[in-house]
C-alpha positions in Angstrom: -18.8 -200.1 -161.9 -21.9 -198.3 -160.6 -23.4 -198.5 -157.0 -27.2 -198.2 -156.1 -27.9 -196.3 -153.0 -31.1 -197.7 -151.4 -31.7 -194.2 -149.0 -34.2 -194.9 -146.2 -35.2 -192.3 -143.4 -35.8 -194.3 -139.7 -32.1 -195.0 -139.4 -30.8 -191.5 -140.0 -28.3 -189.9 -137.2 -30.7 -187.8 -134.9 -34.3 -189.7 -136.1 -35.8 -191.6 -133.3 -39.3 -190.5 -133.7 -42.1 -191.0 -136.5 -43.1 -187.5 -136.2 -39.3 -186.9 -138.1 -39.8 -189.2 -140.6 -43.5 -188.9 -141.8 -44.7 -186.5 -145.1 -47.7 -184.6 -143.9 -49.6 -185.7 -146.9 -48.5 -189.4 -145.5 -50.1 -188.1 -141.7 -52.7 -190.3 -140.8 -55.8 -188.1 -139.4 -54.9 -187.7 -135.9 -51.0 -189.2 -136.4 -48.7 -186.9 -134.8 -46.8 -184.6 -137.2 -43.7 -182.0 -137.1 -43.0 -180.1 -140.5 -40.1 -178.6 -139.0 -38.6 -181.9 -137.9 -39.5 -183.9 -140.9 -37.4 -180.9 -143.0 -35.0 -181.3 -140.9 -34.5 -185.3 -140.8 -33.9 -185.0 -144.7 -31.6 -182.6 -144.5 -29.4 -185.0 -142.4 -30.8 -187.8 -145.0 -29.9 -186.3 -147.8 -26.3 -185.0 -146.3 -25.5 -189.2 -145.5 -26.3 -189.6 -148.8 -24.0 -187.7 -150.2 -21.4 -189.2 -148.1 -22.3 -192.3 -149.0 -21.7 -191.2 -153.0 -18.6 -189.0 -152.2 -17.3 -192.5 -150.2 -17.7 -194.5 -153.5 -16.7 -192.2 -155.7 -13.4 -192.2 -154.1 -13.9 -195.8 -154.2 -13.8 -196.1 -157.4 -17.6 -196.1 -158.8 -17.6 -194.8 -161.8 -21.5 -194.0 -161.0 -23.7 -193.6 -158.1 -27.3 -194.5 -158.6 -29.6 -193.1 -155.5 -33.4 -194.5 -155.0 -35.0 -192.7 -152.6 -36.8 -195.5 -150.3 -38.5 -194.3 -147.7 -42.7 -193.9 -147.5 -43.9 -192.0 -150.7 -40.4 -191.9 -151.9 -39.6 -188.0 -152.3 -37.7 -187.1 -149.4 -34.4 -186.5 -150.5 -33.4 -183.1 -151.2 -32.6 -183.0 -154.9 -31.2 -179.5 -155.1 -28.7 -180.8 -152.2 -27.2 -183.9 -153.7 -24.2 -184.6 -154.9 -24.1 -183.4 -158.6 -22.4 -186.6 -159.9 -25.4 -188.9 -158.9 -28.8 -190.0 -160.7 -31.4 -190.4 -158.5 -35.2 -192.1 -158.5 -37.8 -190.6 -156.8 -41.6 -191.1 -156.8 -43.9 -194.3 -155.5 -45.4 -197.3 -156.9 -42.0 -198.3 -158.3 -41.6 -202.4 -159.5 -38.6 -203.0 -157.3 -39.8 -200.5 -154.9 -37.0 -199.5 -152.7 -34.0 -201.5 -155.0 -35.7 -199.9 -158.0 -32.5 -199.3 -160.3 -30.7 -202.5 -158.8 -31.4 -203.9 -162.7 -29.6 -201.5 -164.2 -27.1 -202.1 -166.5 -23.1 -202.4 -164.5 -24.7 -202.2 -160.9 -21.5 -203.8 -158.9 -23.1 -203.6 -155.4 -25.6 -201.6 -153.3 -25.4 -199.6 -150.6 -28.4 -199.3 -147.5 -28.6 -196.0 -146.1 -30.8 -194.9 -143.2 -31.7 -198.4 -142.3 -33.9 -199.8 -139.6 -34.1 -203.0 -137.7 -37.0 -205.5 -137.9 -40.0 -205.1 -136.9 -40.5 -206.8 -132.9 -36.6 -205.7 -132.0 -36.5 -204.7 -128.9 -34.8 -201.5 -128.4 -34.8 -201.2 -132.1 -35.4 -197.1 -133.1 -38.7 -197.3 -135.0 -37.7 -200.7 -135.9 -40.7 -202.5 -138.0 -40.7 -204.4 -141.6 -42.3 -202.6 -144.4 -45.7 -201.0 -142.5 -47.1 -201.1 -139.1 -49.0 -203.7 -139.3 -46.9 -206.2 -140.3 -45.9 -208.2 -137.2 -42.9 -210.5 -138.7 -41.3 -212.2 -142.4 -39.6 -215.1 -142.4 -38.1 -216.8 -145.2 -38.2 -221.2 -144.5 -38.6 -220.1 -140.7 -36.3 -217.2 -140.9 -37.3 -213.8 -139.6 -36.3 -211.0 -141.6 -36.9 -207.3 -142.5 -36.8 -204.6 -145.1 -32.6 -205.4 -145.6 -33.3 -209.2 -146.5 -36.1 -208.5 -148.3 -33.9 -206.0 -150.7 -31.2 -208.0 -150.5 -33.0 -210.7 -152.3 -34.1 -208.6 -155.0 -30.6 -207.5 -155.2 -29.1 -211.0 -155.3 -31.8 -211.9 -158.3 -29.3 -209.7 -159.8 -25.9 -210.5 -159.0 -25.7 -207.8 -156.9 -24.0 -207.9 -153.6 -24.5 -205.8 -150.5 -21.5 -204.0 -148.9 -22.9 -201.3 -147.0 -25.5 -200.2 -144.0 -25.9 -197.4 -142.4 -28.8 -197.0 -139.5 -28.9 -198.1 -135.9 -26.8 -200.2 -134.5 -29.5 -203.3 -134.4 -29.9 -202.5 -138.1 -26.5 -202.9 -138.8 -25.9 -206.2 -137.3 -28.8 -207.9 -138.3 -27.9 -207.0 -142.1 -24.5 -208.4 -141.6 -25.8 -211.6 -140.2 -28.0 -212.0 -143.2 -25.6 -210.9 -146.0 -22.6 -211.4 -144.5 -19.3 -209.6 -143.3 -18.7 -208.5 -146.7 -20.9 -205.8 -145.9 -19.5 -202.7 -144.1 -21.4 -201.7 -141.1 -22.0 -198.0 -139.8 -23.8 -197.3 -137.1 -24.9 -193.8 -136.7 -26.9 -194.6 -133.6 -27.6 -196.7 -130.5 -30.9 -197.8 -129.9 -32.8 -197.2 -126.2 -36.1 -197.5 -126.9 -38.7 -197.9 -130.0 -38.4 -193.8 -129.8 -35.2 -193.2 -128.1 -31.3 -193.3 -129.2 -27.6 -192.4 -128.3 -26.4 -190.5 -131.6 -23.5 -189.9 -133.2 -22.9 -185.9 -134.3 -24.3 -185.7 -137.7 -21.0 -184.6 -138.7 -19.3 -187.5 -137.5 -21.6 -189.7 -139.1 -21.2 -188.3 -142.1 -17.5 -188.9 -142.1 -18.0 -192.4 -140.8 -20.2 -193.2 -143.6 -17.8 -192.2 -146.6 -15.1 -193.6 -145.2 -17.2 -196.8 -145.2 -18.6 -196.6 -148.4 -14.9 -196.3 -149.9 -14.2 -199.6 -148.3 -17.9 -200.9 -149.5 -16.7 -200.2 -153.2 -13.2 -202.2 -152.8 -15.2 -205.3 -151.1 -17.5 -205.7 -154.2 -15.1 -207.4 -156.0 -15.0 -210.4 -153.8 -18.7 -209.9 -152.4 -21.4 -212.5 -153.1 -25.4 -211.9 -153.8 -27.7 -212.9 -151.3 -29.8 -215.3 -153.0 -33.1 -216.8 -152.3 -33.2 -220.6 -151.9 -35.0 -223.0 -154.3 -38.2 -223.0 -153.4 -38.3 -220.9 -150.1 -41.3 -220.8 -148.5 -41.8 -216.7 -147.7 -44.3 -216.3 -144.5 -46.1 -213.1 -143.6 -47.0 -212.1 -139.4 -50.1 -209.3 -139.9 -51.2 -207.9 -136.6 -54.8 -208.9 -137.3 -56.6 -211.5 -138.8 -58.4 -209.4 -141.8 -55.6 -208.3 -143.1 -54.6 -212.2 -143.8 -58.4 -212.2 -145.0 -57.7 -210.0 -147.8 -54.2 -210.9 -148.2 -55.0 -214.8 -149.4 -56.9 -213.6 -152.1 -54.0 -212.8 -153.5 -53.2 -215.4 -156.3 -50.4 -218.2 -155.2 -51.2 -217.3 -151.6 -51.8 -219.3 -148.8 -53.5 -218.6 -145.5 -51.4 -220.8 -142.8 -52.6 -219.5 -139.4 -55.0 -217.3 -137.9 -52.9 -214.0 -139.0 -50.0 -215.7 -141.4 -50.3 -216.5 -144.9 -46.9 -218.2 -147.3 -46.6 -217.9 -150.5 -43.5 -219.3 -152.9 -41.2 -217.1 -154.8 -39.2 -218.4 -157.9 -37.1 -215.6 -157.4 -36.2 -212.1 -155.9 -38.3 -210.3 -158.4 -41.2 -212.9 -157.6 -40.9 -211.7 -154.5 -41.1 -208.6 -154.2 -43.9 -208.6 -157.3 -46.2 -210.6 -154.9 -44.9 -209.5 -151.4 -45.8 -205.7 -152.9 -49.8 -207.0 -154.2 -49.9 -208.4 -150.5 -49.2 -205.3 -149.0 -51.9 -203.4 -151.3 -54.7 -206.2 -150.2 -53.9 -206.2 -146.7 -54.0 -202.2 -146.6 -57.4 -202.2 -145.6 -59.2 -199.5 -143.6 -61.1 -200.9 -141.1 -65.0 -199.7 -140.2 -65.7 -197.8 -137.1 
């Protein structure tokens, strides 16, 4: 059996601010930026990683496939992983941040460095996807990034059993997927910038011997799978991003800053959620 590491940054022991977790060719003009404090938030990525592998390894994977998730999708230290993983790298991927979840014998996938949704309160640089989406809810329900991916994952057959981030993070993926899917919090929200952490170390530890117990719960596990005909709503934070959004084809503008659209499946989903995003990344004139 092989497991797929989906490796974000924002819920990484010691990261509580965007300065940590944002590429300086990513920096915004004017965005606040730390070189030194990016390099080192994926150092302590990439070392949860590897934890997360050497967990499932002793599992009993016989493979650990890593996809480096988080903004342009080369964070990860590749000289520093563990030698007995693949790992995908780079942007503009189809499956985006489950790329590799169709591979052939993927048993169940694991979510490091995970955030909450965006609008949790407390929530360490809690938001879904970008900034400037306000909420997504699938027939009502609000999700993030974890529900999202565990869709595509469920598409499938694959079953989540891990998370590691924040403590909010963690329990709002378990309530979506499920208590077949091992929680580790690394940190303790205080404010959108703020946490309580664990030392790295420990987390690190915590995380492997979670991942062993991830492996041994994929044989009982179920996918998270969309419902027939779920109606997938989008929240933007202004009204011409939904402009350019609803041209999208199959897309529907529903409020003043919402649009829906209908998935016939997880890779529907994320197909059309991911031509949303490019429409709605507008630039806006001064």
């Amino acid at each position: 059996m092989k497991v797929l590491i989906s490796a974000d940054m924002e819920g990484t022991c010691g990261v509580s601010s965007w300065v940590q977790v944002t590429p300086s060719e990513n920096a915004s003009a004017g965005e606040p930026h730390n070189q030194g404090e990016y390099d080192r938030a994926r150092h302590r990525m990439t070392a949860e990683v590897n934890a997360a592998i050497e967990g499932a390894l002793e599992g009993g994977a016989d493979e650990v496939i890593v996809n480096d998730s988080h903004d342009g999708m080369r964070n990860l230290i590749a000289d520093s992983l563990h030698p007995s993983c693949r790992f995908i790298s780079g942007n503009d991927k189809p499956l985006s941040m489950m790329q590799g979840v169709d591979l052939e014998d993927i048993g169940c996938a694991f979510f490091t460095g995970y955030h909450a949704k965006a609008g949790t309160p407390g929530g360490p640089l809690a938001h879904t996807w970008s900034g400037w989406v306000n909420d997504v809810r699938f027939d009502g329900r609000s999700t993030g990034e974890f529900g999202i991916n565990a869709a595509i994952a469920g598409h499938f057959g694959v079953p989540i059993t891990l998370v590691v981030g924040d403590e909010k993070a963690v329990a709002q993926t378990i309530e979506w997927v499920g208590d077949q899917c091992v929680g580790v919090a690394v940190k303790e929200g205080l404010s959108t910038t703020s946490a309580l952490h664990l030392h790295p170390l420990k987390a690190q530890e915590l995380i492997r011997e979670g991942a062993r117990q991830a492996v041994a719960n994929a044989k009982s596990a179920k996918p998270y799978v969309l419902a027939k005909d779920v109606t997938v709503e989008i929240d933007f934070e202004h009204q011409s991003r939904a402009d350019y959004a609803a041209r999208v084809p199959r897309v529907e503008r529903v409020g003043e800053r919402t649009i829906c659209y209908k998935p016939v499946d997880g890779v529907e989903l994320i197909t059309i959620f991911r031509a949303i995003s490019s429409a709605a990344s507008i630039r806006f004139s001064p």
